[in-house]
C-alpha positions as CSV (number, residue, x, y, z in Angstrom):
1,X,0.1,-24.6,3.0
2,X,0.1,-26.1,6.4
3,X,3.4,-28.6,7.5
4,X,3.3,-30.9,10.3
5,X,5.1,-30.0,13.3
6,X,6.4,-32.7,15.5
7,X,5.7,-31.9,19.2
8,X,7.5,-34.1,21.9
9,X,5.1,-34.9,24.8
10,X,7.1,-37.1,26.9
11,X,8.4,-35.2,30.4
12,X,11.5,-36.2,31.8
13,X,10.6,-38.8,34.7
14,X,12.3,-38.6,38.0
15,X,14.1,-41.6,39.2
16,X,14.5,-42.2,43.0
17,X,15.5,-39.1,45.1
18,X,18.7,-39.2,47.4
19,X,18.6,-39.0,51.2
20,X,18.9,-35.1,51.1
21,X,16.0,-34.8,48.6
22,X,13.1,-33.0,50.8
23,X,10.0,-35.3,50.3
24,X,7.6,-32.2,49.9
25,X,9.8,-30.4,46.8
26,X,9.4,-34.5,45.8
27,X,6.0,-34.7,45.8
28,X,5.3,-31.3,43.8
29,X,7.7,-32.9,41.0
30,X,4.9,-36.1,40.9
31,X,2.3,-34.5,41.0
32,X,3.3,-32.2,38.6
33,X,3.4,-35.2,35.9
34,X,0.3,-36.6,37.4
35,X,-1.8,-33.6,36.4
36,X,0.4,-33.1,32.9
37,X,-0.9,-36.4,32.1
38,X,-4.0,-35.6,32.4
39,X,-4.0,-33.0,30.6
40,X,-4.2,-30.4,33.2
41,X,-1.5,-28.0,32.1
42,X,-2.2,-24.9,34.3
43,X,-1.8,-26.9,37.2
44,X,1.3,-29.3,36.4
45,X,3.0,-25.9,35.5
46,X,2.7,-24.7,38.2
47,X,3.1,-27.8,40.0
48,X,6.7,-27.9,38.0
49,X,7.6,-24.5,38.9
50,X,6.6,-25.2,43.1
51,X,9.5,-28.5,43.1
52,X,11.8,-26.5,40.9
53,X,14.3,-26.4,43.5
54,X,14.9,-29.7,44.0
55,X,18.9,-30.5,44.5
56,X,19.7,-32.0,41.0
57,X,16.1,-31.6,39.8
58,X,16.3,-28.2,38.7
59,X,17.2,-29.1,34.8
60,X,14.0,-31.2,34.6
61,X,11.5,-29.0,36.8
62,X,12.1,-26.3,34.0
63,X,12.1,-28.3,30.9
64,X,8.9,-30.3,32.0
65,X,7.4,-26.4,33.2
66,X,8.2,-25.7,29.7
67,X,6.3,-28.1,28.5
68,X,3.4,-27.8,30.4
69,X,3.1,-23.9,29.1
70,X,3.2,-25.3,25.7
71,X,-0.2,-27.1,26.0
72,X,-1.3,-23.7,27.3
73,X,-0.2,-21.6,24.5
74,X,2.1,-19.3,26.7
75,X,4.9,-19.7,24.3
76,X,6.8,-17.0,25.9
77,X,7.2,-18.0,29.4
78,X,7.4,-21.2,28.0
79,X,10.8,-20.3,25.9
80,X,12.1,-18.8,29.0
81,X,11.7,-22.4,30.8
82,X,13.6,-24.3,28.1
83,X,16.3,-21.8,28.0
84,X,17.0,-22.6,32.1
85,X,17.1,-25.7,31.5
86,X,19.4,-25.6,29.0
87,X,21.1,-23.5,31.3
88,X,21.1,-25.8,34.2
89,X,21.5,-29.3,32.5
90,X,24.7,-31.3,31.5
91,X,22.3,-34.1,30.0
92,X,22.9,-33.6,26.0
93,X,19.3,-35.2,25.4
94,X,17.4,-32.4,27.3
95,X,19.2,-30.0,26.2
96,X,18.3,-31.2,22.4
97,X,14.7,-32.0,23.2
98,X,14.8,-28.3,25.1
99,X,16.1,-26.7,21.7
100,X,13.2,-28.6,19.4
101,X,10.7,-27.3,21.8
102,X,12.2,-23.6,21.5
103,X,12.0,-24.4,18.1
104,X,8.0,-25.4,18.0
105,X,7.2,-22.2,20.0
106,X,9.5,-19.7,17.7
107,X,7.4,-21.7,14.4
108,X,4.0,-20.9,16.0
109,X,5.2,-17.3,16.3
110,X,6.3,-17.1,12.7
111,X,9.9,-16.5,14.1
112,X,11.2,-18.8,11.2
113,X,14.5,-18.1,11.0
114,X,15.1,-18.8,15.4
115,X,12.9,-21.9,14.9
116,X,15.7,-23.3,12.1
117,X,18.5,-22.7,14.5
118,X,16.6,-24.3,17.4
119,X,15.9,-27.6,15.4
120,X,19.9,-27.0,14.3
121,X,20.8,-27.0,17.6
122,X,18.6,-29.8,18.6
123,X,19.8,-32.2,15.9
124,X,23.5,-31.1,16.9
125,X,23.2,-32.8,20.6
126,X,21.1,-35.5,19.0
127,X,22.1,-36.2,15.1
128,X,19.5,-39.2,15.2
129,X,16.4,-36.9,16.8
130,X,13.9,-37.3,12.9
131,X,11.3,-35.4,14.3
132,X,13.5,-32.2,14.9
133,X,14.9,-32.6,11.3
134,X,11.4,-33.5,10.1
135,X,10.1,-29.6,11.3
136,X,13.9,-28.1,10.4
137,X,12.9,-29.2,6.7
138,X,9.2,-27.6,7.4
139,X,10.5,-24.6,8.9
140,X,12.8,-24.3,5.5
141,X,9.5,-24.2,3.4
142,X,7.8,-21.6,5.0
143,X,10.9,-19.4,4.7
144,X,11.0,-19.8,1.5
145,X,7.1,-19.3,1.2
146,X,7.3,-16.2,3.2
147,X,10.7,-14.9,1.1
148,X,8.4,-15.4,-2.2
149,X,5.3,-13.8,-0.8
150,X,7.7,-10.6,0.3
151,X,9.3,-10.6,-2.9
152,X,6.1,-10.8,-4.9
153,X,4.2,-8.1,-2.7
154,X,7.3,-6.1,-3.4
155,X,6.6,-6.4,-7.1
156,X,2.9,-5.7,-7.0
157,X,4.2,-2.7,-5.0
158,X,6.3,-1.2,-7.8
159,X,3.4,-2.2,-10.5
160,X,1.1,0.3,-8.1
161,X,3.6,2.8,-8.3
162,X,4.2,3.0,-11.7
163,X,0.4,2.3,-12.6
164,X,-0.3,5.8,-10.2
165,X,2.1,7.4,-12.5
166,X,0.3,6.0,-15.6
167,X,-2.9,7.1,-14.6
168,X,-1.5,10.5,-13.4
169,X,0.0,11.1,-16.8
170,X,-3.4,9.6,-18.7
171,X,-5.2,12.3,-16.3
172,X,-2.5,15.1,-16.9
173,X,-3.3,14.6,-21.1
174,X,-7.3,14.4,-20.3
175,X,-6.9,18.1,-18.7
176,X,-4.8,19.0,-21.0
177,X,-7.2,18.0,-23.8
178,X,-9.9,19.2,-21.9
179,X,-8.2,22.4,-21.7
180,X,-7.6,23.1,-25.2
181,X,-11.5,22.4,-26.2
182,X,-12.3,24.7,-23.5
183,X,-10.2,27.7,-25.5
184,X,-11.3,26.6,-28.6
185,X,-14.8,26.4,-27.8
186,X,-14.3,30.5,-26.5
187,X,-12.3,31.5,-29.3
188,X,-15.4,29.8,-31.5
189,X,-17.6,32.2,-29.3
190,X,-16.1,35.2,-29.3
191,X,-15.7,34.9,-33.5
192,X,-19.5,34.0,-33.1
193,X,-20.2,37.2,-31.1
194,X,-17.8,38.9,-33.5
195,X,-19.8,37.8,-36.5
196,X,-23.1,38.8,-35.1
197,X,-21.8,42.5,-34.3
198,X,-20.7,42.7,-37.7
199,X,-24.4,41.8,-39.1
200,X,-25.8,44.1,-36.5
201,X,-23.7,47.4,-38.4
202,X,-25.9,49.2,-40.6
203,X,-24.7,48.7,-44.2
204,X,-23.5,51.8,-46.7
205,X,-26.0,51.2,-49.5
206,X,-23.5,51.5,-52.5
207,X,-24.7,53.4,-55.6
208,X,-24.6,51.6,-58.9
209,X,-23.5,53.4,-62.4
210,X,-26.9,53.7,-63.6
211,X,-27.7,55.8,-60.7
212,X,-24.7,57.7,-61.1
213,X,-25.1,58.3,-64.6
214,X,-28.4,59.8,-63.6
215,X,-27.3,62.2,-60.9
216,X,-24.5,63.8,-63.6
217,X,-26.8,64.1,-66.0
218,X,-29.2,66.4,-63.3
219,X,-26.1,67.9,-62.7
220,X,-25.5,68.9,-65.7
221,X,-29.1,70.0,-66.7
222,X,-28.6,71.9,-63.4
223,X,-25.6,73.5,-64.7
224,X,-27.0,74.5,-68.1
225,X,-30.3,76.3,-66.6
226,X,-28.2,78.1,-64.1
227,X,-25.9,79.4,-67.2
228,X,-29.1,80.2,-69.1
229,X,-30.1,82.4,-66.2
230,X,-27.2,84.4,-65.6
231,X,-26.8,84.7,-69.5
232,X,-30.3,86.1,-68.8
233,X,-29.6,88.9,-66.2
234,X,-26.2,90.0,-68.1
235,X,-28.5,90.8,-71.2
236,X,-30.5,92.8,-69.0
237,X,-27.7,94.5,-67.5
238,X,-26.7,95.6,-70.3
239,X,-30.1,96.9,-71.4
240,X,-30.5,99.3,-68.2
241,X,-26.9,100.7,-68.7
242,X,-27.2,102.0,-72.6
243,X,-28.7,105.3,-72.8
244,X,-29.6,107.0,-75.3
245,X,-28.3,111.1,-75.5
């Protein structure tokens, strides 16, 4: 949002030097508005700043210096000419007009809150000077813009913060997760692995009671025919022993 800043182009004319006044210092002081007027700024500064020392001229060689450096955009060295003439000058009216234009320079810089005592100082020496209260209220504004925009940026600041920790905690609970399939998907592989070295063991072939019943009875037939023998070679024994006398 732009506002309209009142900017004050009149210099302060001189009137009719005294007897002591030196003609040359005189002529640098015309001259001066001559080229201001049209529009040559660089020169009618500098013009300003050559008469400055004219007896009782002093005040209005620097505020008009000061004005010329505000066409040129050096608001710095422009500042420092309307505080001399504040400095210098007893006349309440330059002194205001002085204080506007500190003002206007301090706006262009963003220096808000030294533009709003400027124009406060301004409309003190001259309570009926509208455009300095017109760019007091416009300077207001923009404080207030700027104090919102700080404020919100603040905000959106403390929304990034505590969206960081969001997504740090969302990426702390994905590793996590992530974590956990990981162990499960090895513990499924090594009870896998375990499985397939358990098919891989050669299994005991178990014998079923038919077969069982078999090998007894063999065992038993076994049993009978070795009895039968050695029933056999006691009989025979016995045989070879008897004599007869």
């Amino acid at each position: 949002m732009k506002y309209l800043v009142y900017i004050s182009l009149t210099l302060f004319l001189f009137t009719k030097a005294n007897a002591q006044t030196k003609q040359e210092l005189k002529q640098h002081l015309i001259d001066g508005v001559e080229a201001f007027n049209a529009e040559e700024h660089e020169s009618a500064a500098t013009l300003f700043g050559s008469g400055s020392s004219l007896e009782n001229y002093e005040d209005i060689a620097a505020y008009n210096r000061g004005r010329s450096l505000l066409e040129t955009e050096d608001l710095e060295s422009a500042i420092s000419a309307f505080e001399q003439a504040i400095e210098l000058s007893n006349n309440p009216i330059l002194k205001s007009r002085s204080n506007y234009n500190i003002g206007n320079a301090s706006l262009y810089e963003g220096e808000l809150e030294t533009a709003i005592e400027s124009y406060k100082s301004a409309l003190r020496l001259d309570p009926n000077f509208d455009d300095a209260r017109q760019n007091l209220a416009n300077a207001y504004k923009l404080l207030q813009v700027q104090q919102e925009q700080q404020e919100q940026d603040g905000e959106d600041g403390e929304d990034g913060e505590q969206d960081d920790e969001q997504d740090d905690e969302q990426d702390g609970e994905q590793d996590g997760e992530q974590e956990e399939n990981q162990e499960e998907n090895q513990s499924d592989q090594q009870e896998d692995q375990q499985e397939e070295k358990q098919e891989e063991k050669p299994v005991e072939k178990q014998i079923s009671k038919e077969e069982m019943e078999r090998i007894l009875e063999n065992l038993e037939n076994e049993e009978e025919k070795i009895q039968a023998k050695l029933m056999k070679q006691k009989g025979s024994r016995k045989k070879t022993i008897e004599k007869e006398w």
